[in-house]
N, C-alpha and C positions, 0 to 999 in steps of 0.2 A: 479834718484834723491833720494836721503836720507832724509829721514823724520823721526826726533827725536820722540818717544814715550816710552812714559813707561808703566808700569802693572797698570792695573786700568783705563786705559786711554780709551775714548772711541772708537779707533781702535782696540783698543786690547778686548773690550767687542762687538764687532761687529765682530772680525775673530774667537772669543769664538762662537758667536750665528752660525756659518757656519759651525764650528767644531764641533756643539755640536752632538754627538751618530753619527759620521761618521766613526768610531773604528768598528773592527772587523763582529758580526754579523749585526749590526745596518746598513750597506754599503748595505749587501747584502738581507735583509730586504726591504729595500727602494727598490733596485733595482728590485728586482721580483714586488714589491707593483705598481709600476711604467708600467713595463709590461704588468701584469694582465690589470692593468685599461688601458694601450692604445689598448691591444687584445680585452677588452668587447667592449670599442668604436669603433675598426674597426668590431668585429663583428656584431652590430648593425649598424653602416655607411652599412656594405652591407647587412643587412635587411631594414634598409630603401629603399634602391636600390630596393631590391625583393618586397619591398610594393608598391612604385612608379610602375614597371612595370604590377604588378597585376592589381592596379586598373587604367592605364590606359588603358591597352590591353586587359586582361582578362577580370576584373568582367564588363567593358562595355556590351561586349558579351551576360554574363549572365544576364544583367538587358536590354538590346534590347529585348528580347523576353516577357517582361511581356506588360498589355498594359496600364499601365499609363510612364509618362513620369517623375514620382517625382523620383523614386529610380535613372534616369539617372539622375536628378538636381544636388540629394543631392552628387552624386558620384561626381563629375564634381568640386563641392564648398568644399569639405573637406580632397581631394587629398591630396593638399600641407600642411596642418597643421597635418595630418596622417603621412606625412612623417617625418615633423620634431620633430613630436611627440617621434617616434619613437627612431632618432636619441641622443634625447634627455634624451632617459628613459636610453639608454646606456651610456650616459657619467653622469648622478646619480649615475648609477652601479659604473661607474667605479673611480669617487670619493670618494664612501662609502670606496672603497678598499685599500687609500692613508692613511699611517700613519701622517695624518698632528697635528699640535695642536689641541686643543678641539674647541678654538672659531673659529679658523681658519676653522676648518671642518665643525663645523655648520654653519660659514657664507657661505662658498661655496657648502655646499651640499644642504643646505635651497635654496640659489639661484635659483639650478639650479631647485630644486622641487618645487621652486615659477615658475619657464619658463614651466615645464612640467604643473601646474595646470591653467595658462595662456592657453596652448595651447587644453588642454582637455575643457576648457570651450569655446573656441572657435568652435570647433568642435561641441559642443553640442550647441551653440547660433546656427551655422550656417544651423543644420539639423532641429531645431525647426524654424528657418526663412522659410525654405524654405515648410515645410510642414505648415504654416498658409499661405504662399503665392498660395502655390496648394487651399488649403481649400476655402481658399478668392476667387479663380478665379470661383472653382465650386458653388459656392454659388451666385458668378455674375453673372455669365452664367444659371445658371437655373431659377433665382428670376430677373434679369434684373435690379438690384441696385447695388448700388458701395459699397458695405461692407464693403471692401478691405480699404476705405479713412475713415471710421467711428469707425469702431473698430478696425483693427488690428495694427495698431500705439499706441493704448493703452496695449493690447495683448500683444504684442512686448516689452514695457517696463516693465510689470509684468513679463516677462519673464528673460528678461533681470536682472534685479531686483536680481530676486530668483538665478540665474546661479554665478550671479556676490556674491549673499552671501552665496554659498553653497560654492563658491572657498575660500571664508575669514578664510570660519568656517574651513574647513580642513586645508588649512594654516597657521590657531592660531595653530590649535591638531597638526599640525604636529611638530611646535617649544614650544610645550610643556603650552601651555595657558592653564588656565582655563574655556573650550567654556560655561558652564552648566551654569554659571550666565549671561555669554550674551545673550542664549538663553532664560532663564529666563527672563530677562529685556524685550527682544523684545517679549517676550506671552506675558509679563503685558500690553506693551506697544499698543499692536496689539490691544488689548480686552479692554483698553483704547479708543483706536479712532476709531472702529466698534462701542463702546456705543454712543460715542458721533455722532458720523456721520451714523447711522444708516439709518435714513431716505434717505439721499445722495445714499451709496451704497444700500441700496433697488431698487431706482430708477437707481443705476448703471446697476445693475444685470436684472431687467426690462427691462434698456435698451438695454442692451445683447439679450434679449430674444428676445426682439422685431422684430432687427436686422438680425438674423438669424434663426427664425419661421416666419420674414414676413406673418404676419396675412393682410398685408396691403402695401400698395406701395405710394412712391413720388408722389402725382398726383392724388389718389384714393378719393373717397368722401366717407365719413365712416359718421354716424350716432354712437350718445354716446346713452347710456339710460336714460341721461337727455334728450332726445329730440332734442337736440342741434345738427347737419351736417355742414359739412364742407370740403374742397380740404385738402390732408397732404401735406404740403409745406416743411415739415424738419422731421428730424429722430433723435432727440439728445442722447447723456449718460443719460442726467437727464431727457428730457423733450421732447414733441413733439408739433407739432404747427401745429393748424390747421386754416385756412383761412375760414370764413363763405361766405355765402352767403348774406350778409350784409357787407362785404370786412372789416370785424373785426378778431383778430389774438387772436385763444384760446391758449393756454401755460396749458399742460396737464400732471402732472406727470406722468412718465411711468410706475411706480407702478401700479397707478391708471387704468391706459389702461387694463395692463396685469389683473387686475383681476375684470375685469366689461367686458358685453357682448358690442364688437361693430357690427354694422352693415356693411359691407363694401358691396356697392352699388355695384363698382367696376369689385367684382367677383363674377360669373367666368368670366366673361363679361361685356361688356356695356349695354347688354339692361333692360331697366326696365320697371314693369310693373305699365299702368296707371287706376284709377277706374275715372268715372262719375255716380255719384248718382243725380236720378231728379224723380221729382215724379209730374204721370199724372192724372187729373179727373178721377172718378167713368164714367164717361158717355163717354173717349175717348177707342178708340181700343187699347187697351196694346198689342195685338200681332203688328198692322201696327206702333205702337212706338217703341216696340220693333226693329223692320226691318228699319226704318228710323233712329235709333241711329248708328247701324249696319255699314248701308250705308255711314255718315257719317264718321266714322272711315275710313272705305274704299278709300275713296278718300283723304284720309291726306297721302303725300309723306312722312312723317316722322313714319308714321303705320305699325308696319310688317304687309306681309301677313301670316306670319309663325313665332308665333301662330298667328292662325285669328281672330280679335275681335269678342267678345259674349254680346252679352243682353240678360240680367236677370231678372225677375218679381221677386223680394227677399222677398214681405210684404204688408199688407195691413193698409196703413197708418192712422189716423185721417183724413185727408181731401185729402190726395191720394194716389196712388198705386206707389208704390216704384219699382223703375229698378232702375237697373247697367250696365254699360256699360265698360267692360275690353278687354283691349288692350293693346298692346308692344309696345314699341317706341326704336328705334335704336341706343340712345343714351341717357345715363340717364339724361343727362344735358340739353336737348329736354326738357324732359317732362313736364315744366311748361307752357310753349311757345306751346304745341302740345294741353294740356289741355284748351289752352283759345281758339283756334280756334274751336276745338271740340265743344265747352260751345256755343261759337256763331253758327256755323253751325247746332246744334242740336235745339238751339232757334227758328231759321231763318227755319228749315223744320218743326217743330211744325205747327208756322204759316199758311204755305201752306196746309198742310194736316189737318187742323182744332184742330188738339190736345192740347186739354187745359192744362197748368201747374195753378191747381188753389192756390189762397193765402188761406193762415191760418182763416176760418170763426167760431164762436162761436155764440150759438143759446141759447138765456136769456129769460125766464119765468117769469113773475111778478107775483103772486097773489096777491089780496088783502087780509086781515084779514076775517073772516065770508063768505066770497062769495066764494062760489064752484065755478066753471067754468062749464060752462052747455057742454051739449055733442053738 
């Protein structure tokens, strides 16, 4: 079929654009340019091949004989984007080497250097996942908390975070940005909302610490140096909660936590240790009170025998002689409930064995004015 055209027309500036520098050397220019870059991409297509085989068959091998099991993880998760990584950095090559137009070449070679900085960050999320998820398990497994559900999902996204704007920044520098003032902006900006949010991340980082120094566990009864105890019911970023024994809920900065002494009842054990102070007459036997406070402990099922309770003669009071009665109780949470028995049973053998706990007496003089008191 014939189809009228003239010069100038746009058929004839569209068989211009296909002819243009396909004369003489310009043919054969293309043509090697052409070559080269399908030779780099098959030569890389079969190093990808040699990489895939390595690290499926090979470096296995050599990561079997170590004795943790993270280096097989990470091998296992980063196989396949290794390979295509690989693939990929040779078909960049092999685009750099195409005489195409300028925008043409920076659109496609940017591309493909935007797919290679995709896959290298991938790689790099995938071996920092997998080494916070190692970290996590260890830290479950030796602390007997869940870590793993409290921080490292935050962890994860600061990581995330940073990987995904380290690939921005090279991918502006690499089409030619100017990175220095975004980096700029984001210092300003950073030191902007650490001023303001200051107190937040203190207690962020607190709660970091908390979490993975476990000074303290879900469930432990911790004493503050206000005096104040309590069950920990929770473990927060910002805060922690603790449940009294008056079935009231403290809400405790972690700040705070981290840099005040706590008590934890808790460890290294449950047993705690209980005193009884009672003070008996000048005129009863402090040694047979002593052995009847003794005995008393002894017969409480909730008493260790190891350590064995002791009676102490610790003072000599205003109106009586001071003992102590210490003893261990098998379970801290006993020992309110183990003391009141104790209290009665020590009362109740007083009684029988005649030993007095006498009351507070004061002994008052009168004189008169002028009159001596005769002898």
């Amino acid at each position: 079929m014939w189809i009228p055209y003239s010069r100038g027309s746009s058929v004839d500036r569209i068989l211009n654009f296909y002819n243009m520098g396909l004369d003489g050397d310009s043919v054969v220019t293309w043509i090697k340019s052409i070559i080269l870059a399908i030779l780099i991409a098959a030569v890389f297509w079969v190093l990808s091949l040699i990489v895939r085989y390595l690290l499926t068959h090979l470096v296995p091998r050599i990561t079997a004989l170590t004795s943790t099991d993270l280096d097989d993880r990470i091998l296992v998760r980063i196989s396949p984007p290794v390979e295509l990584l690989t693939l990929f950095a040779g078909i960049y090559l092999g685009v750099r080497t195409l005489p195409l137009p300028q925008r043409l070449h920076t659109f496609v070679a940017g591309t493909v250097f935007c797919v290679n900085v995709v896959l290298f960050i991938n790689i790099a999320y995938r071996i920092v996942d997998e080494c916070l998820s190692w970290y996590a398990r260890r830290i479950e497994e030796r602390t007997g908390t869940a870590v793993g559900v409290h921080v490292m999902p935050l962890v994860r996204k600061v990581a995330t975070i940073f990987l995904v704007g380290s690939g921005l920044i090279v991918a502006l520098k690499h089409f030619g940005y100017d990175i220095l003032s975004l980096l700029t902006a984001l210092g300003i900006g950073s030191l902007a909302i650490g001023l303001a949010a200051k107190d937040t991340l203190a207690n962020m980082i607190s709660g970091f610490t908390l979490m993975i120094d476990r000074p303290f566990h879900i469930g432990d009864r911790i004493q503050l140096t206000s005096g104040k105890s309590g069950d920990v019911v929770d473990i927060g970023l910002r805060s922690t909660r603790i449940r009294t024994p008056e079935n009231t809920l403290l809400i405790i900065p972690n700040s705070e936590l981290c840099n005040s002494t706590v008590h934890n009842m808790a460890f290294p054990d449950m047993r705690s240790q209980g005193r009884i102070t009672v003070g008996v007459s000048y005129e009863s036997d402090i040694q047979k009170a002593k052995r009847v406070m003794v005995e008393a402990a002894q017969e409480d099922p909730d008493v260790l025998a190891e350590p064995a309770p002791e009676s102490f003669f610790i003072s000599f009071g205003d109106n009586a002689l001071q003992t102590s009665l210490i003893f261990w109780v098998t379970d801290y949470t006993k020992l309110f409930q183990v003391t009141d028995r104790l209290n009665i049973s020590i009362m109740g053998r007083f009684k029988r064995n005649g030993i007095t706990i006498p009351y507070p007496t004061r002994k008052i003089v009168l004189e008169r004015e002028g009159i001596c008191p005769t002898e």
